[in-house]
C-alpha positions, 0 to 999 in steps of 0.5 A: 500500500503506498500513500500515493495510490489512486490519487491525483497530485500537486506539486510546487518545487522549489528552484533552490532545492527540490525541482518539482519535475524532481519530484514528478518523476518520483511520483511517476514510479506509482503507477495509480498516482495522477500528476495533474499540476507540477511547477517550479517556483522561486521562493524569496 
């Protein structure tokens, strides 16, 4: 059972840390899991 499971995804990255297309290709590997937002952003 993973969290992630039959659920549609948010993601904001950040530009100095953790790129949201990072995170989206970590979402990927679940193969129920729906990405239907993904950008980077610059937090200052």
């Amino acid at each position: 059972m993973n969290i992630l499971e039959n659920k549609k995804v948010i993601i904001i990255g950040d530009r100095d840390g953790v790129p949201g297309q990072a995170i989206e290709e970590c979402v990927k590997t679940v193969a129920s899991a729906e990405v239907v937002f993904s950008a980077t952003e610059c937090f200052v």
